[in-house]
C-alpha positions in Angstrom: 0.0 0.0 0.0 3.0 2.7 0.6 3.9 1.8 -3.1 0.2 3.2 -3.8 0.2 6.0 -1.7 3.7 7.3 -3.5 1.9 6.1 -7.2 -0.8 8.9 -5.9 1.0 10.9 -4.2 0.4 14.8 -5.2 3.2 17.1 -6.2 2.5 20.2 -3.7 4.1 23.4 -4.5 6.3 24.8 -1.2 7.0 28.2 -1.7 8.3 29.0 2.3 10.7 25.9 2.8 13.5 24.8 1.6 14.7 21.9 -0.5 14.8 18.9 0.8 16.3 14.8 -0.2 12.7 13.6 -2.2 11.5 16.7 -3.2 11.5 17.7 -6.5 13.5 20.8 -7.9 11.8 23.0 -11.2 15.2 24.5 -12.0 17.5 26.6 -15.0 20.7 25.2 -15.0 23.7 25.9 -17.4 27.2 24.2 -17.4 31.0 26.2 -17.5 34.2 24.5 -17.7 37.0 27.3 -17.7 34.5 29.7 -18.2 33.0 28.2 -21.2 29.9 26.9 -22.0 29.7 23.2 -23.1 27.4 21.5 -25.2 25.1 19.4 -23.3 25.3 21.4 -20.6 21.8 23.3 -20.7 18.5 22.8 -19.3 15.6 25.1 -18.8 12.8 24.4 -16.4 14.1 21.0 -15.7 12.6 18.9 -12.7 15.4 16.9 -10.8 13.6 14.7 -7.9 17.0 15.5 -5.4 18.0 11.5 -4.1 17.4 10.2 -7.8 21.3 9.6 -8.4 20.0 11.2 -12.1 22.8 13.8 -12.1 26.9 14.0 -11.8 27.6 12.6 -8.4 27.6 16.0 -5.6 25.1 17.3 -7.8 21.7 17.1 -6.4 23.2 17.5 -2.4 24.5 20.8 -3.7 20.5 21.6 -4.4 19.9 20.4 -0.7 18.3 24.1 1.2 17.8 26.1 -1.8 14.7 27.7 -1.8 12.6 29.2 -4.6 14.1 32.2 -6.4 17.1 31.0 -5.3 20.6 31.3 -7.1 23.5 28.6 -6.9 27.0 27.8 -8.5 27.1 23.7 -8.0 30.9 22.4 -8.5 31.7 18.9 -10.0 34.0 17.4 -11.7 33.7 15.6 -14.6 34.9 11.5 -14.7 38.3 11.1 -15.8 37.3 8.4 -18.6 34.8 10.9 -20.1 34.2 11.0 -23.8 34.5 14.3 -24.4 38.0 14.6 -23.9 37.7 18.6 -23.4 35.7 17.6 -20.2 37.0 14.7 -19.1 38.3 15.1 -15.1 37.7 18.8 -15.3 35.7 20.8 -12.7 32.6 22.0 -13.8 30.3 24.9 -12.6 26.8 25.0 -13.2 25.0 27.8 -12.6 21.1 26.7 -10.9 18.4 29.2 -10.7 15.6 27.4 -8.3 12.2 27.8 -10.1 10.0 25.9 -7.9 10.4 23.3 -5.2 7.7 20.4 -4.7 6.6 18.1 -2.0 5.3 14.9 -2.3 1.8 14.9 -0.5 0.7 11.5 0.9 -3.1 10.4 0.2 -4.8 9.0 3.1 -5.2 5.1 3.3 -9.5 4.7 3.9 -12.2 4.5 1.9 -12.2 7.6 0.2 -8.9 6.5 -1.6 -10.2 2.9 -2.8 -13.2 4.8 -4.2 -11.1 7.4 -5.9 -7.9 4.6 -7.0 -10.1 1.5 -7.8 -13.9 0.2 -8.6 -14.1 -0.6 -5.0 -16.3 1.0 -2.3 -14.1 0.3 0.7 -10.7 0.0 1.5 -10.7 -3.7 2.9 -12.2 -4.7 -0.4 -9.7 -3.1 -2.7 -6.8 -4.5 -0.5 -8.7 -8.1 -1.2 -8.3 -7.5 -4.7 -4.6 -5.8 -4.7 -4.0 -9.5 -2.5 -5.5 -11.3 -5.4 -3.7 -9.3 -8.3 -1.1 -9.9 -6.4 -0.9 -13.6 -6.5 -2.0 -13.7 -9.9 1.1 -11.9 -10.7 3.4 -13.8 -8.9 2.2 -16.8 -10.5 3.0 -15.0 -14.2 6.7 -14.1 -13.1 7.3 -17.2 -11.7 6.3 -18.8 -15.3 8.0 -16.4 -17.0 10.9 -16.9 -15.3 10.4 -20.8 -16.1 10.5 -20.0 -19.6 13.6 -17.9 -19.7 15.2 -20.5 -17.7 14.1 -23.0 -20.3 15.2 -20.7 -23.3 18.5 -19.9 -21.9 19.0 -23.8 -21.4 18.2 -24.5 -24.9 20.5 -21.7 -25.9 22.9 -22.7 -23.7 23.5 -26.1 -25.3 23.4 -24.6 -29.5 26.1 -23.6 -31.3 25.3 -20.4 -33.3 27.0 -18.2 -35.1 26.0 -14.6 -34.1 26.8 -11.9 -37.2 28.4 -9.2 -35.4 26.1 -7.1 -37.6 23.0 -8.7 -35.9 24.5 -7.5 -31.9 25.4 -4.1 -33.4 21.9 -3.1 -34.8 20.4 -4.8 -31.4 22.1 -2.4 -29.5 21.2 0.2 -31.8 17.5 -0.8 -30.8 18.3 -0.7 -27.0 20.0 2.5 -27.1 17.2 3.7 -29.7 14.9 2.8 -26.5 16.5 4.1 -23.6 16.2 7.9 -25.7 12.5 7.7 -26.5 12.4 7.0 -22.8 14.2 10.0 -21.8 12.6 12.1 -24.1 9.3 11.3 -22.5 11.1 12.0 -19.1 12.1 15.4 -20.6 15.7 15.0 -21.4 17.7 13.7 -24.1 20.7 11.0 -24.4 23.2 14.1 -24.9 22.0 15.5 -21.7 21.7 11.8 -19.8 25.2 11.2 -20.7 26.8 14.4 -19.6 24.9 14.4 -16.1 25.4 10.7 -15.5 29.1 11.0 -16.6 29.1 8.5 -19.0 30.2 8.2 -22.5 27.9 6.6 -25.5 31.1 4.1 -25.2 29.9 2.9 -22.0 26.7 2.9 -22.4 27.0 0.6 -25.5 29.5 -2.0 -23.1 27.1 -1.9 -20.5 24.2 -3.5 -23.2 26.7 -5.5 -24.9 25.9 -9.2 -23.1 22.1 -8.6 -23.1 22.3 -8.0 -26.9 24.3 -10.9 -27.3 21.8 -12.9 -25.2 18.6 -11.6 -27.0 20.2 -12.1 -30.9 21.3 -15.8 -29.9 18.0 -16.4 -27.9 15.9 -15.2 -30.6 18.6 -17.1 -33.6 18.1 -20.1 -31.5 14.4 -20.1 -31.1 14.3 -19.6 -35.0 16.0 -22.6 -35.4 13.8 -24.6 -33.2 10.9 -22.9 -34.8 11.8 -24.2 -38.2 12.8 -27.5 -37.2 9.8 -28.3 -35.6 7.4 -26.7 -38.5 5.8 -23.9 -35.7 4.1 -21.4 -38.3 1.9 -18.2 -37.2 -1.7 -19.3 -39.3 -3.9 -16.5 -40.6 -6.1 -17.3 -37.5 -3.5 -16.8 -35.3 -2.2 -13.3 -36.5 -6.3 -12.2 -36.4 -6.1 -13.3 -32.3 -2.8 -11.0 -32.2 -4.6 -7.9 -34.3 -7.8 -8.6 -31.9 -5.1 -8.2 -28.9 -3.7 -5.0 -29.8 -6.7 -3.5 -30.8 -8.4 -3.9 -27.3 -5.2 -2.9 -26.2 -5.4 0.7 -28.2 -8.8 0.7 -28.5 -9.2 0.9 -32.1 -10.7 -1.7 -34.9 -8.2 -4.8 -35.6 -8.7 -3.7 -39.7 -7.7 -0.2 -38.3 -4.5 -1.9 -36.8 -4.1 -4.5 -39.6 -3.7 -1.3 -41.8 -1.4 0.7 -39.9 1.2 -2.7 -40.0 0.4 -3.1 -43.2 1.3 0.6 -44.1 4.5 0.7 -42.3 5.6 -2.9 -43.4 5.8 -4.4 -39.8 2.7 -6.6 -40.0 5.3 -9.7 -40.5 7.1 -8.5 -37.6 4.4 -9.3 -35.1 3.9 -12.6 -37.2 7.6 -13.0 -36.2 7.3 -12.2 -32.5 4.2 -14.4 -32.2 6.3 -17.1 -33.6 8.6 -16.9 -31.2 6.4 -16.8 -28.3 3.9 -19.8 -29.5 8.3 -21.6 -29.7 8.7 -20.6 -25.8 5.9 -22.3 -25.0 6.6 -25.0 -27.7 9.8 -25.8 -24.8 7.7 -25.0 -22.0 5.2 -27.9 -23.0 8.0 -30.4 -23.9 10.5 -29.5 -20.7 11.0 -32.6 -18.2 9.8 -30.8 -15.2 
């Protein structure tokens, strides 16, 4: 339930105290080394939640008692590794200008919180149903888990060949990802990377032995897939459509189209392929 309360938690505006290790700073902030401005450096309006660990380390404790309106030169140094050799193990300033400071603000756990959270009329019965979701969940992990086990086993024991090509453009994808989600967080991978202190270099190590895992996984599961005849039928792809169009709530001809359009309709063929060979393992494991 303290998960749920911070999930609904409201951002409260505290205009006559000080910042504090949770709260969240609405901030200007612009980065010198030797009195020059770098690239990357910039942000405008930014919200830093101060204990995130988003920023270069000594950042966000330098925020720690600002209040609004207030001004602050925060010094750091950049990591001696860094990629921009300009920067790298050089002290930085950035100059903060506090905007706003806000407060997380704790709903109250009773009845008036299941109604306004959940279908429920009472608190006891939406904790009933959290117990059951609950359970329900840990009974999917537990078979996910059993599949990965099973697919890493099975990968484990084949001897592939991985194009180099095939890793590269999978980390492409994974690094592809990780932007989209900082753009929806407000930032961008130049800006992640000079905060965090990391190069694109490192970044790209760091996904290295998951790509490998995913391209033989999936290469592997291929294989098994054509050895043992497991096709995606016509039928099959309309059960997929039907799922993502409850999912987006539009018409399954609506999402047939938009595949269609963009040439990915084969894809999700593909990934439904792969998924109906997981549980082609699953069903024929020795338990």
């Amino acid at each position: 339930m303290k998960r749920l309360q911070e999930r609904h938690a409201e951002l409260v505006i505290v205009d006559e105290e000080t910042a504090q290790k949770g709260d969240s700073v609405v901030m200007d902030f612009e980065g010198f080394v030797d009195g020059e401005a770098f690239e990357g450096g910039k942000g405008e309006r930014y919200t830093l939640e101060l204990g995130s660990n988003t920023f270069i380390p000594g950042f966000e404790d330098q925020l720690i008692g600002l209040g609004t309106g207030d001004f602050k030169d925060v010094e750091v140094t950049f990591p001696e590794h860094y990629h921009a050799e300009n920067l790298a193990n050089k002290p930085a300033t950035f100059k903060v200008k506090v905007h706003e400071i806000k407060r997380k603000q704790l709903p109250q756990l009773d009845d008036e919180f299941a109604k306004d959270v959940s279908e429920f009329e009472t608190l006891d019965e939406y904790k009933a149903d959290l117990t059951k979701q609950l359970k329900e969940r840990k009974g999917r992990e537990l078979e996910a888990a059993r599949e990965a086990e099973l697919v890493e086993k099975a990968s484990a024991n084949a001897e592939v060949e991985i194009p180099r090509a095939m890793i590269e453009t999978e980390i492409q994808h994974m690094v592809k990802d990780l932007d989209n989600r900082l753009r929806m967080q407000g930032m961008n991978m130049d800006m992640f990377l000079t905060l965090s202190g990391q190069t694109i270099a490192d970044l790209r190590e760091q996904m290295q032995q998951e790509a490998d895992k995913r391209v033989k996984n999936n290469l592997v599961l291929e294989q098994i897939a054509k050895e043992e005849n497991i096709t995606i039928s016509e039928e099959e792809l309309q059960e997929e459509l039907d799922k993502m169009a409850a999912s987006y709530q539009r018409s399954a001809d609506e999402i047939r189209s938009i595949l269609e359009k963009n040439g990915t309709i084969e894809n999700l063929r593909e990934e439904a392929a792969l998924r109906k060979t997981v549980k082609f393992i699953v069903d024929n494991s020795k338990n």
